[in-house]
C-alpha positions as CSV (number, residue, x, y, z in Angstrom):
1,X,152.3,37.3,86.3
2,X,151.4,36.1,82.8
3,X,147.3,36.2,83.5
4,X,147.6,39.1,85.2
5,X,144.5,41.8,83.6
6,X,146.1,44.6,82.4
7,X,145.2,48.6,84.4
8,X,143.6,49.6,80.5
9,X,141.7,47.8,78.2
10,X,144.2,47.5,75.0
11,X,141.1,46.4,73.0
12,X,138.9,50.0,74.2
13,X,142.3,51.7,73.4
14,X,142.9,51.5,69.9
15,X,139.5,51.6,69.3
16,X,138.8,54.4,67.1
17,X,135.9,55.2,68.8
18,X,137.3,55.8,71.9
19,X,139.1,58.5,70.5
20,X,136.4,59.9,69.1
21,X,134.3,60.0,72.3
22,X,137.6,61.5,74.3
23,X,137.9,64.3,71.5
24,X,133.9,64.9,71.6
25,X,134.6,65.6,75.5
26,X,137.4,68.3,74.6
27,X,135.2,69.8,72.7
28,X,132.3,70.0,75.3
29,X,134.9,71.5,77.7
30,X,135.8,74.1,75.1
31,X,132.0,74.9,75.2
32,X,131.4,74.4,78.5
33,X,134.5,77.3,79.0
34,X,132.7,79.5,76.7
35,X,129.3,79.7,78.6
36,X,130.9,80.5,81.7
37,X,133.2,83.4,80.3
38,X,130.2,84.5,78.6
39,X,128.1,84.6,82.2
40,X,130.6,86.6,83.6
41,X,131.6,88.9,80.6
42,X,127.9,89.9,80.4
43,X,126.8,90.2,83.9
44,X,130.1,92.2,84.8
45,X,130.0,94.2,81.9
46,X,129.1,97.7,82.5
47,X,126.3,99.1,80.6
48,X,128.2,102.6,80.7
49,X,131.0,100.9,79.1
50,X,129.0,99.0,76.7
51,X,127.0,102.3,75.6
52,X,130.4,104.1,75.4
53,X,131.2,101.1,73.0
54,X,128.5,101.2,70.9
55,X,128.6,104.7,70.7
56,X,132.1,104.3,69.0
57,X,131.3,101.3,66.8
58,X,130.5,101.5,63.0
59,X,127.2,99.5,62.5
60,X,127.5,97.6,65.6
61,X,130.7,96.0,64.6
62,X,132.1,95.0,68.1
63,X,128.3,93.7,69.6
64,X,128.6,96.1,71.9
65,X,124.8,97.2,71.2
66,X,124.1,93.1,71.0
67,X,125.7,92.5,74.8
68,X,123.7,95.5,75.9
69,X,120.1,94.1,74.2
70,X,120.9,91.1,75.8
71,X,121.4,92.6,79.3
72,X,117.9,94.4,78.8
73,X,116.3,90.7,80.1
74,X,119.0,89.6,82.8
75,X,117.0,86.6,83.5
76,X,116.1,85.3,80.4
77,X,120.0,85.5,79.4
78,X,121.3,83.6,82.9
79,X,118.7,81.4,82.1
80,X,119.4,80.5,78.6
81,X,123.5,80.4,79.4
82,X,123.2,78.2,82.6
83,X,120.6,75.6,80.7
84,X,123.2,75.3,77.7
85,X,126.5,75.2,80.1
86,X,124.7,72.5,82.4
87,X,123.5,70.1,79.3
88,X,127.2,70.7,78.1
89,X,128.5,69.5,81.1
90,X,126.1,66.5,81.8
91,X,126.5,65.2,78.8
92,X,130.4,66.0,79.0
93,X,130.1,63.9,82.3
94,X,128.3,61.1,81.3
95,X,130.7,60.0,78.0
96,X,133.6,60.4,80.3
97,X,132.0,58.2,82.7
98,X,131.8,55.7,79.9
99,X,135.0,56.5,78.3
100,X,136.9,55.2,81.4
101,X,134.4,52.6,82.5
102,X,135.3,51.0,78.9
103,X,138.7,51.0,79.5
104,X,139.4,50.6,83.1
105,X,135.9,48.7,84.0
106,X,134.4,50.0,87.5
107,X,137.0,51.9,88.8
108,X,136.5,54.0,85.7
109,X,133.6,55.8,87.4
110,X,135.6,57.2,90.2
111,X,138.7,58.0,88.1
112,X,136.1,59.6,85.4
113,X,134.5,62.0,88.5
114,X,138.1,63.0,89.3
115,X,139.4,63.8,86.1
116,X,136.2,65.8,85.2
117,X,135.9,67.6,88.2
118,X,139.7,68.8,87.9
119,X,139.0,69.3,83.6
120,X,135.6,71.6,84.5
121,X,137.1,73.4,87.5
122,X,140.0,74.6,85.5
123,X,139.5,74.9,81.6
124,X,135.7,75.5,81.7
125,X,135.2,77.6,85.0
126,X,138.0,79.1,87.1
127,X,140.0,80.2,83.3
128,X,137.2,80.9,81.0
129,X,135.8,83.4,84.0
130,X,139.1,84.9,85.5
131,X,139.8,86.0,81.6
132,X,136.5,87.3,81.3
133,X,136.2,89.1,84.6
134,X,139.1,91.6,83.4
135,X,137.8,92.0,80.5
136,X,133.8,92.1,80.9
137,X,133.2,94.6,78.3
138,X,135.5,93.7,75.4
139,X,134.5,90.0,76.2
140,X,130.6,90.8,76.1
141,X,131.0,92.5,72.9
142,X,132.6,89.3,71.3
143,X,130.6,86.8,72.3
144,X,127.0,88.9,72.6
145,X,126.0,87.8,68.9
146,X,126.5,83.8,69.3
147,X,125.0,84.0,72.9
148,X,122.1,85.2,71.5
149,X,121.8,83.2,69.0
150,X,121.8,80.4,71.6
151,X,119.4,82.0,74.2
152,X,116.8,82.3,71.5
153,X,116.9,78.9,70.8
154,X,116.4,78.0,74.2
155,X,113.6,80.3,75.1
156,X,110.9,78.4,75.0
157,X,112.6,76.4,77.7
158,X,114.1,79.0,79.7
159,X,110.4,80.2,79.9
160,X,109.2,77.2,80.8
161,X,111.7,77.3,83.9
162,X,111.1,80.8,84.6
163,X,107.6,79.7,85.5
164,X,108.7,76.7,87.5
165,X,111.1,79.1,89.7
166,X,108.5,82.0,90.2
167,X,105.9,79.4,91.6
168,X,107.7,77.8,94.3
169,X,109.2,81.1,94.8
170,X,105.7,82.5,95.5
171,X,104.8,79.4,97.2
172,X,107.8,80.2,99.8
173,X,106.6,83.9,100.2
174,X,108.6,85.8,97.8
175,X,107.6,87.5,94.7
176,X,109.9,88.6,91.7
177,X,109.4,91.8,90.0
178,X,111.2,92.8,87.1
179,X,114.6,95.2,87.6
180,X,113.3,95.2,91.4
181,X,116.5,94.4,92.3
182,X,118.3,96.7,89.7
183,X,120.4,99.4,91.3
184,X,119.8,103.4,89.9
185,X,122.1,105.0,87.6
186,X,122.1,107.2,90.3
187,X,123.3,104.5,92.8
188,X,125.5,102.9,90.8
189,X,127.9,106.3,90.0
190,X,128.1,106.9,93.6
191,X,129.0,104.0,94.7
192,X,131.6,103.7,92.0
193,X,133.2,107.2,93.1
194,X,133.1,106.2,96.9
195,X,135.3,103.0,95.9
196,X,137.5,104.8,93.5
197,X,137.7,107.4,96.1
198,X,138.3,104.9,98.8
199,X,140.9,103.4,96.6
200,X,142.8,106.4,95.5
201,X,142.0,106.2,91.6
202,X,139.3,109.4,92.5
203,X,140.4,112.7,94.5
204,X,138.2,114.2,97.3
205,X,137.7,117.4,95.3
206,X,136.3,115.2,92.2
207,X,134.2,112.8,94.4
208,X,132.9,115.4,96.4
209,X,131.7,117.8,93.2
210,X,130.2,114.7,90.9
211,X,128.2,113.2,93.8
212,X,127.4,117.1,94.6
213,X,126.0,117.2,91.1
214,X,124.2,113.8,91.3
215,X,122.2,114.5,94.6
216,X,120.8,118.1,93.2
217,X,117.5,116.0,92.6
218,X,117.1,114.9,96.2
219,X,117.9,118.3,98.1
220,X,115.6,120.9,98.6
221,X,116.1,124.9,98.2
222,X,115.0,125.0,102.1
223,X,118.5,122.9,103.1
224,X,120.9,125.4,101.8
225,X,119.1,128.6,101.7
226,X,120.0,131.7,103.4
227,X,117.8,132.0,106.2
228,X,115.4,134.8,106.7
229,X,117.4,136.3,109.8
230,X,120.8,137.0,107.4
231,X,119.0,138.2,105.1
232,X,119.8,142.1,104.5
233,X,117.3,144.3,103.0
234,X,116.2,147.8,101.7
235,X,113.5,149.9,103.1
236,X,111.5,151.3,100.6
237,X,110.6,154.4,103.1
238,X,114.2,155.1,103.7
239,X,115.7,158.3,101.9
240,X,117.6,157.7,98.7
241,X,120.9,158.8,100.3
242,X,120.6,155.7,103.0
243,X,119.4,153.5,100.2
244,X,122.4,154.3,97.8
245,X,125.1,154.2,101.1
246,X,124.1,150.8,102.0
247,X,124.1,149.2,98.4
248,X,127.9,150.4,98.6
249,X,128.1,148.9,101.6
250,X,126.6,145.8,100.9
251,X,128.3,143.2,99.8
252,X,125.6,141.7,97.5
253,X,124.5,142.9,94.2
254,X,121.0,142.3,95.2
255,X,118.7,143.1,97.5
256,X,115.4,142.9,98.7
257,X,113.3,145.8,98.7
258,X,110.7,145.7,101.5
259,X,108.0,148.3,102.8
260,X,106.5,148.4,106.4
261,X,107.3,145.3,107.0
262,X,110.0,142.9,106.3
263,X,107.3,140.1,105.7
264,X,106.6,142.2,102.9
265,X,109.1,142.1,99.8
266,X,108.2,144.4,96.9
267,X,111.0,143.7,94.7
268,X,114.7,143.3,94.7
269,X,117.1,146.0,93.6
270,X,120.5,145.3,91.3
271,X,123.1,147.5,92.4
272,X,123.9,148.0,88.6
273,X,120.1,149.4,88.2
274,X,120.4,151.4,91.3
275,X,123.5,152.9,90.1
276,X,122.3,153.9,86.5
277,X,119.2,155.5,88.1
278,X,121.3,157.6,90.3
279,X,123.5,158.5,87.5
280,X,120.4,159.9,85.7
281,X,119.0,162.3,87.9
282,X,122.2,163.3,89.1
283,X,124.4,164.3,86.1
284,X,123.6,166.8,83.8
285,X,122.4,170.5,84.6
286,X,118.4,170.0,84.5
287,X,119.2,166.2,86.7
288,X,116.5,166.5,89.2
289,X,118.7,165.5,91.9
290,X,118.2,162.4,94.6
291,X,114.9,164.0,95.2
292,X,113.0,162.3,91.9
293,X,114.0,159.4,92.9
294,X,111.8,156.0,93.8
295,X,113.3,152.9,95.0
296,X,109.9,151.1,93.7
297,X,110.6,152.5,90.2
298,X,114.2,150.8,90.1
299,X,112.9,147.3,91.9
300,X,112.6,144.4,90.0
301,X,109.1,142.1,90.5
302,X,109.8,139.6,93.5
303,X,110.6,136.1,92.6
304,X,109.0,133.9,95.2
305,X,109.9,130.0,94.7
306,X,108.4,127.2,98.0
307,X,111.3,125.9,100.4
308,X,110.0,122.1,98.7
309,X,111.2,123.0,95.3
310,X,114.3,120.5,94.5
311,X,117.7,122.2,94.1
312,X,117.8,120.7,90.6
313,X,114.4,121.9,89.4
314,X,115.6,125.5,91.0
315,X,118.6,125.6,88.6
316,X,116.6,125.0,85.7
317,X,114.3,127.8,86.8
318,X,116.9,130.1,87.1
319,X,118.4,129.2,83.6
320,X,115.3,129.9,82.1
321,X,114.0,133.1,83.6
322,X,117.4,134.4,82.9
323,X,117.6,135.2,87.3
324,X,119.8,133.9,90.0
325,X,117.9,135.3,92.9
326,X,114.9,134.0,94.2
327,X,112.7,134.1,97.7
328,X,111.9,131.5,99.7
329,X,108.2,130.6,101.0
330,X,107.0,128.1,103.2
331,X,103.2,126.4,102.7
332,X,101.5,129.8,104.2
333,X,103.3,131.9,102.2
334,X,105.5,133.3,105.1
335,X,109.5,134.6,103.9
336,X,111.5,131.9,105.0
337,X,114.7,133.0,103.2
338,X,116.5,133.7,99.9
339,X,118.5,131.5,97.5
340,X,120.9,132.1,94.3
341,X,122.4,130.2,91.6
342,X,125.9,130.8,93.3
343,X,124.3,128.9,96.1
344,X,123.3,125.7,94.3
345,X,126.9,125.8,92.5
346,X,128.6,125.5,95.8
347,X,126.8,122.3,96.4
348,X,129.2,121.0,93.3
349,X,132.5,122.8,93.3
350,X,132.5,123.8,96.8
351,X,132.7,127.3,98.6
352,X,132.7,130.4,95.5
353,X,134.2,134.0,97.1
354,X,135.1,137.2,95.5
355,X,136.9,139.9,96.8
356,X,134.0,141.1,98.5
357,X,133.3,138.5,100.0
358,X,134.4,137.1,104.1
359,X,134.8,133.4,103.1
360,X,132.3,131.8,106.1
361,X,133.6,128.1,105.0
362,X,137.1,128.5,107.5
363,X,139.7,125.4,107.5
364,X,138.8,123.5,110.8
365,X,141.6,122.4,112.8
366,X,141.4,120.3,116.1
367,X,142.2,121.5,119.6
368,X,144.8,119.4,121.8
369,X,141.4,117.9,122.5
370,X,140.5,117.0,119.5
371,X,137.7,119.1,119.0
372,X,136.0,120.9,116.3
373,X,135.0,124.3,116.7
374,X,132.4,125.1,114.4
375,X,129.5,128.0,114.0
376,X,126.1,126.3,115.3
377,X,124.5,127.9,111.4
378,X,127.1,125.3,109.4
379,X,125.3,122.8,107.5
380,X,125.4,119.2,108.3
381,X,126.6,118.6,104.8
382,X,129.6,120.7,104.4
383,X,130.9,119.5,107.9
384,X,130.5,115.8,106.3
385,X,132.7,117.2,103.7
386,X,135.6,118.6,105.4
387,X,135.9,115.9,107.7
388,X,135.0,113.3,106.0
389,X,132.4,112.3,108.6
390,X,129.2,111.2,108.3
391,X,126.7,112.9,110.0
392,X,122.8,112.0,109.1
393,X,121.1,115.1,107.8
394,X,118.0,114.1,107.7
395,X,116.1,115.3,110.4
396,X,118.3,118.9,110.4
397,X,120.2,121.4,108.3
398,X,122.3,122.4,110.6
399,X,124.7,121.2,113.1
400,X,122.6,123.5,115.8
401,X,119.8,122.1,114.2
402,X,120.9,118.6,114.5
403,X,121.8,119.0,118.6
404,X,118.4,120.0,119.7
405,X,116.7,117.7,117.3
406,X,118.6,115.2,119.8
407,X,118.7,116.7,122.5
408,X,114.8,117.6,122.4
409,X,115.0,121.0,124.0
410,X,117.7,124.3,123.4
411,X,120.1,123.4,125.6
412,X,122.8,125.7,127.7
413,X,126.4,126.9,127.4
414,X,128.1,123.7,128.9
415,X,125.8,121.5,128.0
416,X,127.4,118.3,126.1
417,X,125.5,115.5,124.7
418,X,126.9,112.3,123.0
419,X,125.0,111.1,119.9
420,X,125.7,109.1,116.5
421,X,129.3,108.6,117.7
422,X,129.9,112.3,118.9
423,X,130.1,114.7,121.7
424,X,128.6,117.9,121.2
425,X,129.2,120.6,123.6
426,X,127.7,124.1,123.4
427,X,130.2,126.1,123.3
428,X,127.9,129.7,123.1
429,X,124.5,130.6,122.9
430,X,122.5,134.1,122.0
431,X,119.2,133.6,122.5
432,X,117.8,130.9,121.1
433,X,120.3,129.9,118.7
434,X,123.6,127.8,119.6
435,X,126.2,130.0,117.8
436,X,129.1,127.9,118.8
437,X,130.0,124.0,118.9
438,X,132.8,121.9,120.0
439,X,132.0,118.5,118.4
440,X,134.7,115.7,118.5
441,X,134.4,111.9,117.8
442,X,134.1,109.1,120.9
């Protein structure tokens, strides 16, 4: 028992440099743990956050300005904090390896992989990230300034891989661009409301008016206009007592004036206007009476916008020509319908109704059936809306529209069809237009 070797050198033990090398490998750890919070602080940081941050700062006090110059170049950054966490952890490795190969001779190598692997997994990955992960932008803005301090440093390296990378990349068939892969602001707030919505953090009413607001840009005036065939107008030969007796009736302020033919639009009356004319040349004792008076005289000059014009560029049209009514053209000039400011504010904060107004967005309940009975003119669009389906409007406006895009042909009263995960049945039909729907999910 007596020669027995002892399990640890005694010798390596109270060697003072032994304890040196094992508090050199703490320390490495400690670094190792603060490149790998600082990966995942800065790549899950959100630049909205970070811009809110900075905004808020005095002098760039918190590096919130710092983490977001630094996410300007997302590949030089991962770069430069993956080259300095892997030498960290190499070199961590390899003075552990001959840390316990001094003191327990060859079986130090596998005891030295275990107790490194277990060291690494905890205190310099699963901890340092799981901290920084809930709290990405606070963490970013601490540790911006020293990261790039260090990523500087290591540029000229970081290039040199960068180079390396997009070579046998290119060799392999693919080619890196620059923020090819970056999402959209655009993108990126959607998707946000559609998890906070899915989530419950985000109402339906919210989601539905932000990401109302956001797709303004994509839409066109033609995809919520009213179409020509609702459209009511004045004729300009009519006599002034029809005129004024359907502007009372009417429950629009404006209207089109047209003469001869309804193709051709000489201007559009405000009620207001029509009303002070009338008022002239009726009151008073010299008033020259409803005879004097010209519907062309009171009309305003036609505002003709193309059905291609963007809903968002419309609205800023409107805002500065001080209008909210406009007509809409196709490419050969032909009336294709009419559209208002009121229009492109339902798109955000839904259906808008007065009292003169018959609301035409009714609640939709479903039969025992568990159809939907819906009017063929709805918009593909606000069915998504209230039912939370989702319907691809791409090809049509309309739900009618969207059937005989399918169907390829104007189909009959009975008719049903099955497509994108629906049944369609037409319900009624005058003319050529499907007036009524049954719809219902398979």
């Amino acid at each position: 028992m007596d020669n027995e070797t002892p399990i640890i050198d005694p010798t390596a033990l109270a060697d003072p440099t032994t304890w040196i090398i094992a508090g050199v490998i703490l320390l490495l750890l400690l670094v190792s743990g603060f490149f790998s919070g600082s990966e995942t602080a800065l790549t899950a940081a959100s630049r909205g956050k970070l811009r809110s941050l900075a905004d808020k700062q005095k002098s760039g006090a918190n590096g919130a300005q710092a983490a977001l110059d630094l996410k300007e170049d997302s590949e030089r950054l991962i770069g430069g904090i993956l080259l300095g966490n892997n030498l960290v952890n190499i070199l961590a490795t390899s003075l552990a390896t001959a840390l316990f190969t001094t003191l327990l001779g060859e079986g130090g190598i596998a005891v030295a992989t275990l107790v490194m692997t277990a060291l690494v997994l905890i205190f310099a990955e699963v901890l340092p990230k799981t901290y920084a992960i809930n709290n990405p932008e606070t963490s970013a803005a601490r540790i911006a300034r020293p990261i790039g301090f260090i990523v500087t440093i290591m540029a000229p390296v970081v290039a040199i891989v960068r180079v390396i990378v997009r070579g046998v990349l290119r060799l392999l068939g693919t080619r890196i661009e620059a923020g090819a892969n970056m999402l959209s602001v655009h993108e990126e707030i959607m998707g946000a409301l559609s998890i906070g919505h899915q989530e419950g953090s985000v109402e339906k009413e919210q989601r539905d008016r932000l990401l109302g607001a956001l797709d303004l840009h994509e839409r066109t005036v033609e995809e919520i206009m009213l179409h020509r065939s609702g459209i009511e107008m004045i004729d300009s030969d009519a006599s002034p007592e029809v005129i004024l007796s359907q502007a009372l009736r009417s429950p629009h302020t404006r209207l089109p004036v047209f003469k001869d033919d309804q193709e051709n639009i000489v201007g559009v009356v405000h009620a207001k206007d029509l009303l002070r004319v009338i008022d002239q040349l009726t009151r008073g004792d010299n008033a020259p009476g409803l005879s004097g008076f010209n519907i062309t005289d009171v009309a305003m000059e036609p505002y003709f916008v193309p059905e291609t014009t963007t809903l968002d560029d419309q609205m800023r049209q409107f805002l500065r020509r001080h209008t909210h009514f406009a007509l809409v053209v196709d490419e050969y000039g032909a009336l294709k319908g009419l559209i208002t400011l009121e229009d492109i504010l339902e798109e955000i904060v839904g259906e808008i109704t007065d009292e003169f107004d018959t609301p035409d967005a009714p609640v939709l309940k479903a039969d025992e059936a568990g159809n939907f009975t819906i009017d063929g003119a709805m918009t593909i669009r606000d069915l998504n809306r209230v039912t939370e389906w989702a319907l691809p409007d791409e090809e049509a406006n309309t739900v009618a529209g969207l059937v005989i895009h399918e169907a390829q042909t104007i189909p009959l009263p009975g008719q049903c069809f099955a497509f994108h995960g629906f049944r369609f049945e037409v319900a009624e039909r005058v003319q050529n237009r499907l007036t009524k729907l049954k719809i219902r999910r398979l």
